[in-house]
TORRO-638554 format. One record per residue: x negated, y negated, z negated of N, C-alpha, C, O in turn; residue in three letters. Coordinates in steps of 0.05 Angstrom, whole numbers, m for minus. Each point is the difference from the previous one (the first is absolute). Last residue first. Layout:
! residues N
  n.east  n.north    n.up  ca.east  ca.north   ca.up  c.east  c.north    c.up  o.east  o.north    o.up  residu
       X        Y       Z        X         Y       Z       X        Y       Z       X        Y       Z     ALA
...
! end
This chain:
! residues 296
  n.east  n.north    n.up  ca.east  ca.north   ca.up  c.east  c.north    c.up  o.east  o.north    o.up  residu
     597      100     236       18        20      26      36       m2     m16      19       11      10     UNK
    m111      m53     m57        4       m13      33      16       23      21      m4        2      24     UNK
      16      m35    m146       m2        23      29     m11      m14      15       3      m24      m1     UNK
       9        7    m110      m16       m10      29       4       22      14      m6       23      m9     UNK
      27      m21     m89       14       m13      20      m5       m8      24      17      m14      12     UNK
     m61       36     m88       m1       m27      14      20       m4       7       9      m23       1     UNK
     m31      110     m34       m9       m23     m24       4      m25      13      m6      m18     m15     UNK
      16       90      76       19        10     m19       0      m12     m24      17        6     m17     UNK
     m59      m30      99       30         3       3       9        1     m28      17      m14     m10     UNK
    m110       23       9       11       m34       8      37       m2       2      16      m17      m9     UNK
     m70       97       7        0        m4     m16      12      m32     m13      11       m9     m20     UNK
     m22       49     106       28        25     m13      m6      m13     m31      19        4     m15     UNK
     m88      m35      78       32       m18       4      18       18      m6      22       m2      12     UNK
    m107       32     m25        4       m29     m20      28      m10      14      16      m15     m12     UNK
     m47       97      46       14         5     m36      m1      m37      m9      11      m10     m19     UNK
     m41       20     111       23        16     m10      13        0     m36      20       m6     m13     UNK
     m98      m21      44       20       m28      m4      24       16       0      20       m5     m15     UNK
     m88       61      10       m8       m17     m27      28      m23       4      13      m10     m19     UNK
     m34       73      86       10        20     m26      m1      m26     m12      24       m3      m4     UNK
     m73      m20      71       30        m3       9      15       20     m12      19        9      13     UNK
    m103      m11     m31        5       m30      m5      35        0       4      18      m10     m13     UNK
     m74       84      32        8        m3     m34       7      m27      m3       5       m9     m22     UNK
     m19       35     107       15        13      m9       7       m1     m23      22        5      m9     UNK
     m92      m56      38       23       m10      16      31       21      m9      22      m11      m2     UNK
    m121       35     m18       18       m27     m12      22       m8      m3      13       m7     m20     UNK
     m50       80      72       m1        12     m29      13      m27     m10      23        0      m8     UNK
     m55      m15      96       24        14      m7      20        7     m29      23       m2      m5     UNK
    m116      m28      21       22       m27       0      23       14       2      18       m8     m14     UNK
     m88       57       8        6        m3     m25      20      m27       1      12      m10     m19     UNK
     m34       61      99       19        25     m23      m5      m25     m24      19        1     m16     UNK
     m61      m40      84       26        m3       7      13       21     m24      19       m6     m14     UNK
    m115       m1      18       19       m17     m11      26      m10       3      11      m19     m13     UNK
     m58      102      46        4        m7     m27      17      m27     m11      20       m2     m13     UNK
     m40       18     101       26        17      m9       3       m8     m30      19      m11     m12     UNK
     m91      m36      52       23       m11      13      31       19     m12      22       m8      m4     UNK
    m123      m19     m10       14        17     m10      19        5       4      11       12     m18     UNK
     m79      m79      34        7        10      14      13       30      11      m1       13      21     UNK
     m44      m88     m85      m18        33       5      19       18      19      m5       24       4     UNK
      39     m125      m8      m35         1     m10      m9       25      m2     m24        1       7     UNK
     118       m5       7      m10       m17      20     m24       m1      m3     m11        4      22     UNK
      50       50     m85       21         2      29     m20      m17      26      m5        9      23     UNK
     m13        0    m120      m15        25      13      15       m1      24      m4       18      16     UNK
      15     m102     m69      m21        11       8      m8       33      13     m21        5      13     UNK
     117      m36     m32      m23       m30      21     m35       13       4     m13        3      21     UNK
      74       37     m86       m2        17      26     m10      m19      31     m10        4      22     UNK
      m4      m29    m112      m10        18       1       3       15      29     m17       11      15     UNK
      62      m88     m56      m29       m10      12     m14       34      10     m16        0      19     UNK
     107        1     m54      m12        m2      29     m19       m6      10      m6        3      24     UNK
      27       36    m111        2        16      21     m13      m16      30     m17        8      16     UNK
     m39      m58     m94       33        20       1       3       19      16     m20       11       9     UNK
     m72      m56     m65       13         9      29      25       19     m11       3       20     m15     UNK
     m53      m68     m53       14       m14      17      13       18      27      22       m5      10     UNK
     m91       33     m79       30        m4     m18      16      m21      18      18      m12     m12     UNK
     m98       53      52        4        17     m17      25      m14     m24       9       15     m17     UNK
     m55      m56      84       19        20      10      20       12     m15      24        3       3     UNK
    m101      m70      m8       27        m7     m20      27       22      14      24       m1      m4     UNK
    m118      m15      39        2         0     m11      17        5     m21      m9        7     m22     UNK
      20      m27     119       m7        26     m10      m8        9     m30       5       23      m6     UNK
      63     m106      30      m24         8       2     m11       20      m2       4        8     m23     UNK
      84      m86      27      m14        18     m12     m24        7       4     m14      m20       1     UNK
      87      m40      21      m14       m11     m16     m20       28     m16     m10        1     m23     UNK
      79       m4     100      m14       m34       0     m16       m6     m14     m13      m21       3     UNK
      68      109      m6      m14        m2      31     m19      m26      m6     m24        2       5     UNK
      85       10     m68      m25        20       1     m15       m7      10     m22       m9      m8     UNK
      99      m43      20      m14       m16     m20     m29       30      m3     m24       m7      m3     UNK
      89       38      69       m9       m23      11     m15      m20     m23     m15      m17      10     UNK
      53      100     m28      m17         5       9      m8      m31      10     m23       m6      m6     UNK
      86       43     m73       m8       m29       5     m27        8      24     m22       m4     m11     UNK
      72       75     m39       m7       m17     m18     m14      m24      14     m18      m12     m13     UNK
      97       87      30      m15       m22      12     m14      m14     m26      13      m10     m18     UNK
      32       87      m8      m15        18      24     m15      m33      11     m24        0       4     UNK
      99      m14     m62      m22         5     m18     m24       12      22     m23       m5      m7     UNK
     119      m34      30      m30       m16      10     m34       19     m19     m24       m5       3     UNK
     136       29     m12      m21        m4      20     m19        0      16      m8       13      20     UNK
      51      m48    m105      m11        34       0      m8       14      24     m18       17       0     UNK
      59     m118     m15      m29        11       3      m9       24      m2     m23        5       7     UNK
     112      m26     m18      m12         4      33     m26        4       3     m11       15      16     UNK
      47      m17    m104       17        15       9     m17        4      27     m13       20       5     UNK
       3      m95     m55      m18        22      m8       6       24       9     m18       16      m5     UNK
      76      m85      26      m31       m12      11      m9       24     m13      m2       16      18     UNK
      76      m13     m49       10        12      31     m36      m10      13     m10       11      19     UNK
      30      m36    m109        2        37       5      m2        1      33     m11       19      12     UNK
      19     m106     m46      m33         6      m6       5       35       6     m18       14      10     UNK
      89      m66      13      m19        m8      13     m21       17     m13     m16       12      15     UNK
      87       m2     m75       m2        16      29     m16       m6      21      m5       20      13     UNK
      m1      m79     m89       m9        39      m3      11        8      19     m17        9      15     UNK
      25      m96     m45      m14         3      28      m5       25      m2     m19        8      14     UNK
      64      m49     m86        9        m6      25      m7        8      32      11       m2      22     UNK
     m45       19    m113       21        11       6      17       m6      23      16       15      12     UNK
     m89      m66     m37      m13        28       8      23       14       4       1       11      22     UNK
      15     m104     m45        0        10      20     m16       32      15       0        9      23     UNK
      47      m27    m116       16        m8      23     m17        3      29       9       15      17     UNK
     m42       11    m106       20         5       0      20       m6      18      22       11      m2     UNK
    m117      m45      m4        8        33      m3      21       15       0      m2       23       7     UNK
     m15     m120       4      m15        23      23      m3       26      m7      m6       18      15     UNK
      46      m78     m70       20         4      24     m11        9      21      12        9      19     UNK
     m52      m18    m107       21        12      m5      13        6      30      10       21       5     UNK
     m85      m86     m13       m8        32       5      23       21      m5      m2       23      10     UNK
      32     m120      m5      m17        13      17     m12       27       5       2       15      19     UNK
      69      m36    m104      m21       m12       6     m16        7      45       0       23       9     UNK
     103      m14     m72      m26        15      12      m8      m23      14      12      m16      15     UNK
      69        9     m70      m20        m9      m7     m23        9      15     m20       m7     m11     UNK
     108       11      34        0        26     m26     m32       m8      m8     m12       18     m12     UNK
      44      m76      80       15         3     m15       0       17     m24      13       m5     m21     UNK
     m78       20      89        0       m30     m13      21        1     m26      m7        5     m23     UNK
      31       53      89      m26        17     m23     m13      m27      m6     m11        7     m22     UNK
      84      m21      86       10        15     m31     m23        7     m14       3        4     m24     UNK
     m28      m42     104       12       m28     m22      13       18     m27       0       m6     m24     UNK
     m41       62      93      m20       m13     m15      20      m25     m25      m1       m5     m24     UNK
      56       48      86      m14        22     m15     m25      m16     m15       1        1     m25     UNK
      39      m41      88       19        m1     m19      m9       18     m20       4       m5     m24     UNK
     m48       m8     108       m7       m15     m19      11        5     m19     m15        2     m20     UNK
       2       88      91       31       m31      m8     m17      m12     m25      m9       15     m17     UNK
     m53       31      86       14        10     m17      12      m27      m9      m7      m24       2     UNK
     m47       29      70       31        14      11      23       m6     m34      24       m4      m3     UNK
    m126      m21      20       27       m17       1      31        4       6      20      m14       4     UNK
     m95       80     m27       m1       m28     m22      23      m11      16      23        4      m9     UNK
     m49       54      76       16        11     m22       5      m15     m25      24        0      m7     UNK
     m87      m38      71       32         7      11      22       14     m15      23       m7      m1     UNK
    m119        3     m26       18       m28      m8      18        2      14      20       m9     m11     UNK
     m69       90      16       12        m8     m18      14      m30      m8      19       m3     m15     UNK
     m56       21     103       26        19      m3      13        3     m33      24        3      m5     UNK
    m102      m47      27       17       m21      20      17       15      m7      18      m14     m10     UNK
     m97       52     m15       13       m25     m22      32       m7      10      19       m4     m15     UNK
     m93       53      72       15        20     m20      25      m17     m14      23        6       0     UNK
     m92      m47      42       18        m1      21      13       19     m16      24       m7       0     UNK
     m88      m21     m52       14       m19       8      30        3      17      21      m13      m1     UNK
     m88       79     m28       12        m3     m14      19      m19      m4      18        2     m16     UNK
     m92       30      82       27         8      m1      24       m4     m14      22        5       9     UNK
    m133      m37     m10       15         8      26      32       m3       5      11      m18      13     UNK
     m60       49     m97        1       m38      14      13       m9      20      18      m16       0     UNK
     m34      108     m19       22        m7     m18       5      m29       4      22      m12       2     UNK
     m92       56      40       26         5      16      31      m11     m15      22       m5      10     UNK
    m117       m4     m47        3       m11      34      20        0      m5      11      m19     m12     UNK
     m25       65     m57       m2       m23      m8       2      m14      27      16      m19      m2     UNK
     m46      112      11       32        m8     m13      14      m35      m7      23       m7       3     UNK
    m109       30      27       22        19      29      29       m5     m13      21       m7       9     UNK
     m96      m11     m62       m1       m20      19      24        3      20      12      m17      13     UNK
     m38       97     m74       13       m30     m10      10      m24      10      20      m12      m8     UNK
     m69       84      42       26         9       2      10      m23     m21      21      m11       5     UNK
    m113        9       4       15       m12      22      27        8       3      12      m11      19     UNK
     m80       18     m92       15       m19       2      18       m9      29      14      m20       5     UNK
     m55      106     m28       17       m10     m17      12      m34       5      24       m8       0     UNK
     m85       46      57       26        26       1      13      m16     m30      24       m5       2     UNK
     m80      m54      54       m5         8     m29      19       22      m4      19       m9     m14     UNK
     m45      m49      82      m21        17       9       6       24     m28     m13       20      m5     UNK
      44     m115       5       13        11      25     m17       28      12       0        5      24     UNK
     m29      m66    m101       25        17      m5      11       11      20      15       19      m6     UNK
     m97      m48     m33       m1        10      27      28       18      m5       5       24      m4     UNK
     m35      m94     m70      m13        22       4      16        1      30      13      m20       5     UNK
     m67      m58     m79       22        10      23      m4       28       6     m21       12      m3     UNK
      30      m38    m104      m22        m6      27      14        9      19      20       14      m2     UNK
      13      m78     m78        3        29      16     m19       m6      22      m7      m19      14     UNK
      27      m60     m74      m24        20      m8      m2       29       8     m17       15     m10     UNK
      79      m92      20        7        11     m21     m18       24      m1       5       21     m11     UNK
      m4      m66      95       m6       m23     m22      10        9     m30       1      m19     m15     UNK
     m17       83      89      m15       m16      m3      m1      m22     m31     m14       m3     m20     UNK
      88       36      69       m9        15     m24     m23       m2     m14      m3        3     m25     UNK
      27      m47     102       22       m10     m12      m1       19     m38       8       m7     m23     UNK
     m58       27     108       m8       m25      m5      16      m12     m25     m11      m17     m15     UNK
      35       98      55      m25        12     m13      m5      m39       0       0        2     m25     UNK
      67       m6      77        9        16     m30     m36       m4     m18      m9      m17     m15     UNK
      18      m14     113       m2       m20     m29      11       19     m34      m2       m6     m23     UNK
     m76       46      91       21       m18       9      23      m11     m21      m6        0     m24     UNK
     m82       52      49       m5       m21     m15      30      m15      15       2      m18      17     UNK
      m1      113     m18      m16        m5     m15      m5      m34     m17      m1       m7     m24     UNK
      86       33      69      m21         7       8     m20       m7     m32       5      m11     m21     UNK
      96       m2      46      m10        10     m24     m24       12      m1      m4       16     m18     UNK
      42      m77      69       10       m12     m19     m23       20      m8     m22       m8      m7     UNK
      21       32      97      m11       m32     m15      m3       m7     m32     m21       m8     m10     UNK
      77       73      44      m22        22       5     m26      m23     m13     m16        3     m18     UNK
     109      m33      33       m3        13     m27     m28       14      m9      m8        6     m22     UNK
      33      m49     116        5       m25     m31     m16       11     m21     m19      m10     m12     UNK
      36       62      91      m31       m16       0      m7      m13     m30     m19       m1     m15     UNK
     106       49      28      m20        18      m2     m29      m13      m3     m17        7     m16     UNK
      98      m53      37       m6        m2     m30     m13       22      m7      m2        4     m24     UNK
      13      m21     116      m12       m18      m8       2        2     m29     m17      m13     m11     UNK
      55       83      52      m29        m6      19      m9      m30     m19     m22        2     m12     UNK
     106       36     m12      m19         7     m10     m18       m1      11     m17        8     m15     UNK
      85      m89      31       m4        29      10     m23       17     m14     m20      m14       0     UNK
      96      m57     m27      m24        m2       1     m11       28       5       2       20     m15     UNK
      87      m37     m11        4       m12      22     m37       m5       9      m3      m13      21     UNK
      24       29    m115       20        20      18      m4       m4      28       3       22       9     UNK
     m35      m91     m74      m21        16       6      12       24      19     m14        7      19     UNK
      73      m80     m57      m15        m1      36     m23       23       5      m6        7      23     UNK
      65      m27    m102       19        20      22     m29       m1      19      m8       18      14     UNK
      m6      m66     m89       m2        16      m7       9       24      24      m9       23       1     UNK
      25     m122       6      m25        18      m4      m3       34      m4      m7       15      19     UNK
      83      m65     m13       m9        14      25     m34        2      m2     m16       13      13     UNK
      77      m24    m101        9        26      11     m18       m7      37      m4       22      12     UNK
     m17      m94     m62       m7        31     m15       1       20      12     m18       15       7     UNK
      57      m94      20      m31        m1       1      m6       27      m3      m7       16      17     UNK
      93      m36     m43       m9        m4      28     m18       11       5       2       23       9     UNK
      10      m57     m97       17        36       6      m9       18      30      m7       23       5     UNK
      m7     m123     m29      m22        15     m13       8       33       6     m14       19       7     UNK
      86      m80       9      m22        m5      20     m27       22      m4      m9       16      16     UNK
      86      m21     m76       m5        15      26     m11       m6      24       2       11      22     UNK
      m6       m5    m133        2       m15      14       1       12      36     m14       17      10     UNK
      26       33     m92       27       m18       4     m14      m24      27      15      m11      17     UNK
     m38      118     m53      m12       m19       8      26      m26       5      20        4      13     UNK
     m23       87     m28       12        m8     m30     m17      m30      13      m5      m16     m19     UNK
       7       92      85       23       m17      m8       9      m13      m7      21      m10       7     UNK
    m110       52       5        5       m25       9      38      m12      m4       9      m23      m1     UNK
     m41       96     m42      m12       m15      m6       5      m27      16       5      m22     m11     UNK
      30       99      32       11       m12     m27     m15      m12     m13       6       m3     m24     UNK
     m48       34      93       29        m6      12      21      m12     m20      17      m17       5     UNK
    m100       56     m15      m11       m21      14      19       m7       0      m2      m23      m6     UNK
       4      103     m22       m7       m16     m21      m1      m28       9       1      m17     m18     UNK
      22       87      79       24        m5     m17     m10      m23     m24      16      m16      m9     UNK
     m83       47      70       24       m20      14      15       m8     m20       3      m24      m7     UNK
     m64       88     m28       m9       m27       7      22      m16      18       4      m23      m7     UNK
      11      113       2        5       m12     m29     m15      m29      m1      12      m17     m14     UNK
     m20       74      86       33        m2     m12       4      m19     m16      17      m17      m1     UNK
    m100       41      37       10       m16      16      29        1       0      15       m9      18     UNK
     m67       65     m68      m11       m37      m2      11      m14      16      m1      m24      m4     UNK
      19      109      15       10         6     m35      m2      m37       6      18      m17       0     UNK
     m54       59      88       26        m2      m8      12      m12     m31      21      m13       1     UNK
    m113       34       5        6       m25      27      43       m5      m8      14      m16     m13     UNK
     m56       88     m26       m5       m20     m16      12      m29      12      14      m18      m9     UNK
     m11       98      58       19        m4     m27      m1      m15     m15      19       m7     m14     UNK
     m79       17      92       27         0      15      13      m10     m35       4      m23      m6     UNK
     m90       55      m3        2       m19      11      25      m16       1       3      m21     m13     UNK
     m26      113      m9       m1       m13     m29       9      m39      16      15      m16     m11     UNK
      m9       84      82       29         6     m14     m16      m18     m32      18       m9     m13     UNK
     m82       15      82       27       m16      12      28        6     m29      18      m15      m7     UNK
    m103       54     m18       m3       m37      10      26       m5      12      14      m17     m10     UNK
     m18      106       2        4        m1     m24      m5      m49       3      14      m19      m6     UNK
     m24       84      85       29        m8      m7       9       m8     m28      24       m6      m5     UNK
    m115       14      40        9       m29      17      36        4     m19      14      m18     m10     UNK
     m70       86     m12       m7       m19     m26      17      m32      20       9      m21     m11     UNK
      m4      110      46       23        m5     m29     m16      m17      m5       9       m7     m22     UNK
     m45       21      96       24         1       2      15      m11     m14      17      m17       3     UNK
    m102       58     m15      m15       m35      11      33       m8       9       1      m25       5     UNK
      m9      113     m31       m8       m19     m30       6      m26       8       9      m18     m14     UNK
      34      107      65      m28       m21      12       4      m24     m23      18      m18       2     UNK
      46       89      16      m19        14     m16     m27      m18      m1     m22        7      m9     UNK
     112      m28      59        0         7     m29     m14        9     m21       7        3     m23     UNK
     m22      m21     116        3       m27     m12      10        8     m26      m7      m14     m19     UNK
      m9       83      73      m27       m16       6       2      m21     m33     m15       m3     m20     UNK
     101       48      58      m21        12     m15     m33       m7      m3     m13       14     m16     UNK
      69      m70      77       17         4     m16     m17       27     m32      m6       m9     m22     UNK
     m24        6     113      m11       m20     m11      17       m8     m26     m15       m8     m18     UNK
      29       95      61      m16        m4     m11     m13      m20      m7     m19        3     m15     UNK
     111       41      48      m10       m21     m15     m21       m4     m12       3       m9     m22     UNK
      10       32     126       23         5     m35     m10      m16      m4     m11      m19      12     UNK
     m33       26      65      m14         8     m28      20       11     m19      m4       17     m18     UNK
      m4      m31     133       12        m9     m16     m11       17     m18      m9       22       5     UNK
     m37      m75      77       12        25     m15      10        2     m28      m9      m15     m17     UNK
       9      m55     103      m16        m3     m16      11       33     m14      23        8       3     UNK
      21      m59      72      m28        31       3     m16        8     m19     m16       18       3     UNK
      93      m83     m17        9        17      16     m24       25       0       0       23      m9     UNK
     m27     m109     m10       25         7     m16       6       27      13     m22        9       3     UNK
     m77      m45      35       33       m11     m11      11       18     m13     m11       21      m4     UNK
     m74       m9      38       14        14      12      36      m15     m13      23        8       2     UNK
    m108      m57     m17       m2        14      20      22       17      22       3        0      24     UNK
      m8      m24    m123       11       m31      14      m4       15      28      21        4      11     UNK
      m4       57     m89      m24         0      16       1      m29      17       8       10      21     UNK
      36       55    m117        6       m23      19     m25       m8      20     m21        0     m13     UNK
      69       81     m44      m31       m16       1       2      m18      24       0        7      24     UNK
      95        8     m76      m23        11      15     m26       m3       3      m7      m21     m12     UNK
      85      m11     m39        7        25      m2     m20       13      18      m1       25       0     UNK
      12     m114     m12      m11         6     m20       7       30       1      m1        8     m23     UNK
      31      m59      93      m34        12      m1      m2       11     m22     m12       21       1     UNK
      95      m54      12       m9        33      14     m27        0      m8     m11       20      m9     UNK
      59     m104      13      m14        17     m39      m2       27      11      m8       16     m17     UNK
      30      m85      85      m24         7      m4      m1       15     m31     m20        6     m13     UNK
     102      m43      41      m10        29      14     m33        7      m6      m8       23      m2     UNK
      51     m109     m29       m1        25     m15       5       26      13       6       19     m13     UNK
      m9      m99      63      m27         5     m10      10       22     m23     m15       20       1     UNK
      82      m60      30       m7        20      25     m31       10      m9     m10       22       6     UNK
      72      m77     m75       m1        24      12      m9       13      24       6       24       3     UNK
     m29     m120     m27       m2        21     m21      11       31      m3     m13       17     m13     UNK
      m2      m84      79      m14         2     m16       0       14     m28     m16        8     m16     UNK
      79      m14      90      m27         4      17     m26       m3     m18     m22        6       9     UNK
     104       m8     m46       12        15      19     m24        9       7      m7       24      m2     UNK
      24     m104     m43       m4        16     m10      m6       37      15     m12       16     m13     UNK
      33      m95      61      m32        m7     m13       0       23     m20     m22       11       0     UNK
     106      m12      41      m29         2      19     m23        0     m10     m19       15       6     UNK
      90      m56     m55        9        46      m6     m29        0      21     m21        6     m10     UNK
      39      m95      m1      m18        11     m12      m4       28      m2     m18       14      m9     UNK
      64      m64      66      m26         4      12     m18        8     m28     m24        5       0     UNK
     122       m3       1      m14        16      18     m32       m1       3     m15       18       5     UNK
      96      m67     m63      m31         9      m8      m1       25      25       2       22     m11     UNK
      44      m94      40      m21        m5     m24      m8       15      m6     m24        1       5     UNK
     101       26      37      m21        m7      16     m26       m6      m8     m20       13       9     UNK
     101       m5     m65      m23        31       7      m8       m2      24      m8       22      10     UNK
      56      m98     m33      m13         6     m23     m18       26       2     m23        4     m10     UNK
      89      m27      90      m25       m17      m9     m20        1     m24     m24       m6       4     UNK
     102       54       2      m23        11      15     m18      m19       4     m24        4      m4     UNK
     103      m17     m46      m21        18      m1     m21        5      14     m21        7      m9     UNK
     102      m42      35      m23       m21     m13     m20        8     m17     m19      m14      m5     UNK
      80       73      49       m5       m18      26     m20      m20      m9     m19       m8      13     UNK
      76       62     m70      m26        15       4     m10      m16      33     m14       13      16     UNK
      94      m32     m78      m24       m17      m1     m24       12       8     m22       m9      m6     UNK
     114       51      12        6       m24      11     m35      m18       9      m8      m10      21     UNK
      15       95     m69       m3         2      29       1      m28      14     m14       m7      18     UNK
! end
């Protein structure tokens, strides 16, 4: 009671964000009514007539549905699996590095692509991997012919993967070498002592060292499997390549705003958003109970 006078300065701060959340992100979730009506822009929310659940039944029986949720969910896991296990490799990799200037370098190279907006490494990559652009040039010189990879249902969920992993794997990194340096040196000087080699102490000291970091990171990403990345979609796709690239949201981007589907695509963002918020549910009961991690 004594200190609730200096408190309040601290829950002054975050007022203006509870507002921003407040006015953006909960008052607009009144609009998920539509997805329960035939929605009319004319007669608004309210006059519009009400359906149940028939865009919700639409979307479970509609091919062109399960193939966006089968891309977002093969997308999302891989995205996730590569973007575990590439930090962690990067991370004990750059550890075993002694010089630290060169260490430097590395680790903010590598961080800065994170901080580069998918609008411009959409142009970059769309560039890179065009017909006459420098990949297909680069294969070129080992006698591959060019082919039209960004147009290529096969080769473009590749590209989607390989982006995002470049992208991310740097800023991913930062939380494994935080964990590397948590762990006590003394431990390496005893496995020296018992003769272990380098590869001996990255297996036996610092992967063991960082396993609860790596459970509780694979833990939260469970999650994210429903997001497979709309803003790198959005930047680098094409009607062509629908067919093994479009996710939930590019999808409900398109029948919401472009065919102007407005209930429908609110029942399948709904549909998301509910299985999304089942997914972290169980990832932070799973994180508690292998990690150790609460936020209540």
């Amino acid at each position: 009671m004594k200190n609730r006078k200096f408190e309040i300065y601290y829950n002054a701060l975050v007022i203006p964000g509870m507002i921003f959340i407040i006015l953006f992100s909960l008052v607009p979730m009144g609009g998920a009514v539509i997805a329960f009506k035939k929605f009319v822009p004319a007669k608004g929310i309210f006059g519009s007539d009400w359906v149940g659940f028939k865009h919700f039944e639409r979307m479970f029986v509609t091919t062109e549905v399960r193939n966006v949720l089968f891309n977002t969910v093969y997308l999302a896991v891989i995205k996730i699996v590569l973007n575990l296990i590439t930090p962690i490799f990067f991370a004990i990799l750059l550890n075993e590095i002694k010089n630290l200037v060169y260490k430097r370098i590395l680790q903010t190279v590598v961080y800065l692509p994170h901080f580069l907006s998918w609008v411009i490494l959409g142009i970059m990559f769309t560039n890179i991997f065009s017909y006459n652009g420098m990949f297909n040039k680069l294969l070129g010189i080992i006698g591959v012919e060019p082919q039209m990879h960004m147009i290529s249902n096969t080769s473009f969920r590749k590209i989607l993967i390989f982006t995002d992993v470049w992208k991310s794997f740097g800023y991913g990194a930062v939380v494994y070498i935080a964990a590397i340096t948590n762990i006590d040196p003394n431990i390496y000087e005893a496995a020296e002592i018992d003769g272990a080699n380098r590869w001996h102490k990255m297996i036996h000291v610092t992967l063991p060292g960082i396993k609860g970091t790596i459970i509780l990171m694979a833990t939260l990403s469970l999650g994210s499997i429903l997001n497979a990345g709309f803003e790198q979609v959005f930047a680098m796709y094409s009607p062509l390549v629908y067919e093994s690239s479009d996710i939930i949201d590019t999808y409900v981007y398109r029948m919401g705003l472009t065919k102007m589907q407005y209930s429908f695509s609110t029942a399948v963002g709904l549909f998301k958003s509910a299985v999304s918020f089942i997914l972290i549910l169980i990832s932070y009961l799973l994180a508690n109970k292998f990690a150790g991690y609460s936020i209540f």
